[in-house]
N, C-alpha and C positions, 0 to 999 in steps of 0.2 A: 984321492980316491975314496978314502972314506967319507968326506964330504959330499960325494957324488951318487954317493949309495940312497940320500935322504932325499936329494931333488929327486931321484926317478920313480922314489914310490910315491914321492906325491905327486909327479906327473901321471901316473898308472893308478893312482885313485882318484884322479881330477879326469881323466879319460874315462874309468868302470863307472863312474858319476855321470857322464854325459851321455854315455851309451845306454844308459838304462831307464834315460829319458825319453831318448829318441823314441818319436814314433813310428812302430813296428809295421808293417803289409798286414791289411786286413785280410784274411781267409774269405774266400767267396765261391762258390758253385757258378760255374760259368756253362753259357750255350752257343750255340757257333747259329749266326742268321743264314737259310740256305734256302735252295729251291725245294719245294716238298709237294706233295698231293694234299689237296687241301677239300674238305669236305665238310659241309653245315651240314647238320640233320636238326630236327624237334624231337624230344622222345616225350612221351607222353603215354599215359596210362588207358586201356583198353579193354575191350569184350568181345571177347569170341562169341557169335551166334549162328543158328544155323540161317538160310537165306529165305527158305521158304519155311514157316513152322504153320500147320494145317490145327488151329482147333473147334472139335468136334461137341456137339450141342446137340442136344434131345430134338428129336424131329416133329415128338408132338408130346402135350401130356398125358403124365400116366405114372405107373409104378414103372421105375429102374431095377432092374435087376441088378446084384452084383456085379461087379465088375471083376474077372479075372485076371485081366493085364497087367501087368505093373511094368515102372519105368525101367528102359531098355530092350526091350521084348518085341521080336519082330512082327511086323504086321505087313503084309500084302495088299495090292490096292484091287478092290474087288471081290477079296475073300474072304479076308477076315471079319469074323464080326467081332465088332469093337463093345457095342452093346444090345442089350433088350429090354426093351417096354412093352411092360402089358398095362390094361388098365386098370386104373387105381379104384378102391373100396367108395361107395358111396358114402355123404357127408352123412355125422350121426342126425337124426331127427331131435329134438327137445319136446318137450312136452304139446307142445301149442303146436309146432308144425305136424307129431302123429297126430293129433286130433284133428288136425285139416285134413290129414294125407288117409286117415280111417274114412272121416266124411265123406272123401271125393269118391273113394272104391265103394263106399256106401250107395251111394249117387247113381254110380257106372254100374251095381249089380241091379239096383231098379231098373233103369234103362234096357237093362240085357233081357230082365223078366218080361217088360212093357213092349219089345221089341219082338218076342215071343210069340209073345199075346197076338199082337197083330199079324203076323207069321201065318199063325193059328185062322185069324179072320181071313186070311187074303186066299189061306187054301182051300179052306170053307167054301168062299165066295169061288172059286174058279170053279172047286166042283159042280155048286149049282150052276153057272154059266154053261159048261163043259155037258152037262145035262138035258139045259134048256138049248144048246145049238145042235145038239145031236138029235131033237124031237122037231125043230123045226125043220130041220132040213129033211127030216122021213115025211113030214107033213107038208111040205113044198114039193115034193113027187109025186103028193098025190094030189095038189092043188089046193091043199087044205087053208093055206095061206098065204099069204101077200106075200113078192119079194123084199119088200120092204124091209118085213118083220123076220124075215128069211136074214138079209143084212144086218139087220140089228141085233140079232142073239149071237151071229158072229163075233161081232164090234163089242161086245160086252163080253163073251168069251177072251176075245184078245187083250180087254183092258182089266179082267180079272188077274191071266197071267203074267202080266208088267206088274200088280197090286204085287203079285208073289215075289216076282224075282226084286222087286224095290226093299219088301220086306225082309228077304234073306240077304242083302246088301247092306241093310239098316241093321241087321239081328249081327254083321259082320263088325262093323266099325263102333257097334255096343259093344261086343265080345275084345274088340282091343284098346277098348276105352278102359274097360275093367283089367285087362292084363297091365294097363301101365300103372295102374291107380295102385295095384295090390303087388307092382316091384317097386313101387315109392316102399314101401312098406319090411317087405322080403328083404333081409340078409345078405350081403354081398356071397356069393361062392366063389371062392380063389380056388387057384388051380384048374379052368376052365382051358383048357390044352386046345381048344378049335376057336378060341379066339385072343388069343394068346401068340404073339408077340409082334411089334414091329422089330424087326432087327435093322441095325447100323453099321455098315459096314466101314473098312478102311476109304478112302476117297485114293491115298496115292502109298505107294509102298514106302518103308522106312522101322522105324523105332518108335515105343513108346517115349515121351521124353516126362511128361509127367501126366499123374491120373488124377484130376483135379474135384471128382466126385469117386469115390470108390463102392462105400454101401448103400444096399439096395433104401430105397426111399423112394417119396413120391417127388416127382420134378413137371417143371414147368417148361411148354415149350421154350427152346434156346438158349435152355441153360447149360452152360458149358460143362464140358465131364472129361476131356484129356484132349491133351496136343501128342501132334504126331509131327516126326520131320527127319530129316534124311543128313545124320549125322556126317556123311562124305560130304556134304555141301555146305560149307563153311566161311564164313566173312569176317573178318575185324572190324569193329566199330570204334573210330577215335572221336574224344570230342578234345577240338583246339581251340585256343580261345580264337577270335575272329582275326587280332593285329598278325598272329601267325598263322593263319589259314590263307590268308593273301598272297603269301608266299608258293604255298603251294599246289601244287601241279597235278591236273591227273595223268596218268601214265607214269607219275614218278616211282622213284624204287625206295623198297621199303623192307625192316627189317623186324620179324616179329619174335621177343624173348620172354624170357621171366616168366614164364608159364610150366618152368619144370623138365622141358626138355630140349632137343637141341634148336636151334637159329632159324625160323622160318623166312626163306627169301617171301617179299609179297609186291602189291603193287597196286596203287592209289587206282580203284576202279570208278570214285564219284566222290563229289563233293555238294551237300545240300546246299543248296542257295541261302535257308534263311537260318537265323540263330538264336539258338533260347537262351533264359536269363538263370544262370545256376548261380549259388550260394556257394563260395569256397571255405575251407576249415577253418578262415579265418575269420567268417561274416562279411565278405566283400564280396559283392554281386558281379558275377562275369559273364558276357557275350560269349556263348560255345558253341560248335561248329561242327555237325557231325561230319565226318570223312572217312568211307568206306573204302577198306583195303581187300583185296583177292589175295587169296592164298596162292605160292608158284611152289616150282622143284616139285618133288616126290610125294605123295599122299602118305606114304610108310614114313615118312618123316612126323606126320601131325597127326600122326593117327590117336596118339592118346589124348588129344587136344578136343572138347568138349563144349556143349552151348553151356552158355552164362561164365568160361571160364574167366581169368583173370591174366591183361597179358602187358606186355610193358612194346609200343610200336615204333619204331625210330623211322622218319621219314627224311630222304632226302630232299635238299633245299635248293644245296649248290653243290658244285663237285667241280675243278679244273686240276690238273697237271703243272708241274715247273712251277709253283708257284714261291715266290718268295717270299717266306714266313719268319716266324718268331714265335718263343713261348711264351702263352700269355702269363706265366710267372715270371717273365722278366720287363711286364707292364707295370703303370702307374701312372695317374694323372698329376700333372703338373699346371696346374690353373685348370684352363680349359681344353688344355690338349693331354696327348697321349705322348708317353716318353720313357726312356730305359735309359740303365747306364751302361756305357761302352768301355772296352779294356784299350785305351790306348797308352803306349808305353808303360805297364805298368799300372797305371794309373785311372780310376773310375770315370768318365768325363759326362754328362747327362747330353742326353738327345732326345730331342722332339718329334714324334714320327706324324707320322698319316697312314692309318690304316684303312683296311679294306673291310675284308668279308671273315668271320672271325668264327672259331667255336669254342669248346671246353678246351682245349690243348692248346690249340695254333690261332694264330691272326696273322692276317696277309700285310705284307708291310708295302705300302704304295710309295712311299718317299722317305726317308731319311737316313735309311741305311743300305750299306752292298751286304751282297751273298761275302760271307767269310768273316762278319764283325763277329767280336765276342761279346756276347751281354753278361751281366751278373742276376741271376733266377733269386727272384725272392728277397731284392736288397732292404737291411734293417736299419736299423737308424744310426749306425755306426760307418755308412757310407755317405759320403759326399762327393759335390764334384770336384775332385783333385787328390784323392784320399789314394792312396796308394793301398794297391790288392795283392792276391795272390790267391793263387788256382787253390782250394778245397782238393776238387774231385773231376776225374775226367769226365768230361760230359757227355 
């Protein structure tokens, strides 16, 4: 017996030796493969703007008046005035041009005098005519003279008084020859209230959204001075690069966030045919693709939603039911294929799949596994095939 005592503890530490060798069940995080709703989206960064934005431009030149509007401020289409132009100061003169512009009112006041003068002659001349036809014709009743001469102090009466009225037409366009020579000259007067203003009105109702000229100044016909636009009418602007624009659909459903407040339903209302060439953060030039989204649901939902804001827009790609998936944390390529490890007996075994349609979460599994396998999520390098596991965490 006491011989017996020495074999069993060095049986019982030739055993704790052997046992402490053994390789132990790796701990794993497992997922069960099953039918699930499966859904592609793109999400992709965006800008809220309004659909229609009206901006509004000087209608001719002249001085602007202030502008009292500022951005948000309602405007009515028809009544509001948006702005006023009157007209602007004439250019200053420099020395050489007064001296022209004295000259020319120099010029214009001879003329006026010269124009006078003749006035002067042509009334002169009618009188005597006017004279000389009232003595013929007393002398023609009594036969004192010729018809003739009867006719002719007419004819010279009538052509005295055209002398006249040519001359007070001539004494006219002298007299406004001289008024424009002597407003080259004359001082602008501001504040002229009867020739003073063209106003500008709204074109369509809405909101100021910006006022892009505010103080008064001199402006050039069509120069822009504020947009106006109708903040209820609201669009998303996505640009996708062009490989994932192919994909999508108009009519498709859309979901707009990250703008601050809650989940705007939308829906792909157009996609531009052609694509421009943007620069990404990285310096790699990409094909992009504008795609206009319509706002859906309740206007009291987006109401604090805003032009130019910033919005984050998820679009549907693909959507089916029952589909049988996988997490894509329990993927990994293996050459050239797709592949996970399976829990059979215990034990990690690898498998090769064939997938389908796939997004951030799930991939649709087309071949290599049934609804009910167990995968291992996230396997490290301490798995292999045949490696004995054991469950982590319920999945």
């Amino acid at each position: 017996m006491r011989r017996l005592v020495p074999v069993l503890a060095a049986v019982a530490g030739i055993a704790l030796v052997i046992w402490a060798f053994l390789p132990r069940p790796v701990a794993v995080e497992l997922a069960t493969v099953e039918p699930r709703v499966l859904e592609v989206t793109i999400e992709e960064q965006g800008e809220a703007r309004i659909r229609e934005v009206f901006t509004i431009s000087a209608t001719t030149s002249g001085r602007l008046e202030r502008i009292n509007l500022h951005a948000g401020d309602q405007v009515t289409k028809g009544e509001t005035v948006v702005a006023s132009i009157g007209p602007a100061a004439p250019v200053l003169l420099d020395s050489r041009s007064r001296a022209v512009a004295e000259a020319t009112a120099a010029a214009a006041q001879a003329a006026v005098d010269l124009a006078r003068a003749q006035l002067e002659q042509a009334e002169a001349t009618l009188d005597f005519r006017t004279t000389e036809a009232n003595r013929m014709i007393a002398l023609l009743q009594r036969g004192a003279v010729s018809q003739r001469a009867h006719d002719t102090a007419l004819l010279e009466q009538k052509t005295a008084r055209a002398a006249v009225s040519s001359a007070l037409a001539n004494l006219a366009v002298r007299e406004k020859e001289l008024e424009s020579a002597l407003a080259v000259l004359r001082a602008d007067r501001n504040g002229d209230e009867a020739r003073c203003c063209v106003e500008i009105v709204a074109p369509v109702s809405g909101r100021v959204l910006r006022v892009l000229t505010e103080s008064a100044q001199v402006v050039q016909a069509g120069m822009p001075l504020m947009e106006i636009g109708d903040p209820g009418n609201l669009e998303i602007v996505v640009d996708l690069l062009s490989r994932d624009v192919v994909r999508v659909r108009e009519g498709a459903d859309a979901t707009v966030t990250g703008w601050g407040g809650p989940e705007i339903p939308a829906r792909v209302e157009r996609i531009e045919p052609s694509a421009v060439t943007r620069t990404s953060a990285l310096g790699i030039d990409e094909q992009r693709v504008k795609v206009i989204l319509g706002l859906a649901g309740s206007p009291a939902d987006w109401q604090g939603l805003g032009h130019g804001f910033r919005v984050i827009a998820r679009i549907a790609l693909w959507r089916a039911e029952d589909v049988l998936t996988i997490p894509v944390g329990a993927l990994f390529r293996d050459g050239s294929d797709w592949a996970t490890y399976v829990v059979r007996d215990g034990r990690a075994r690898i498998q090769r799949l064939a997938l389908g349609e796939r997004n951030e979460a799930l991939a649709q599994v087309l071949d290599g596994l049934q609804a009910g396998d167990r995968v291992i999520l996230h396997p490290g390098d301490t798995i292999a095939d045949g490696v004995s596991v054991v469950a982590d965490a319920a999945p």
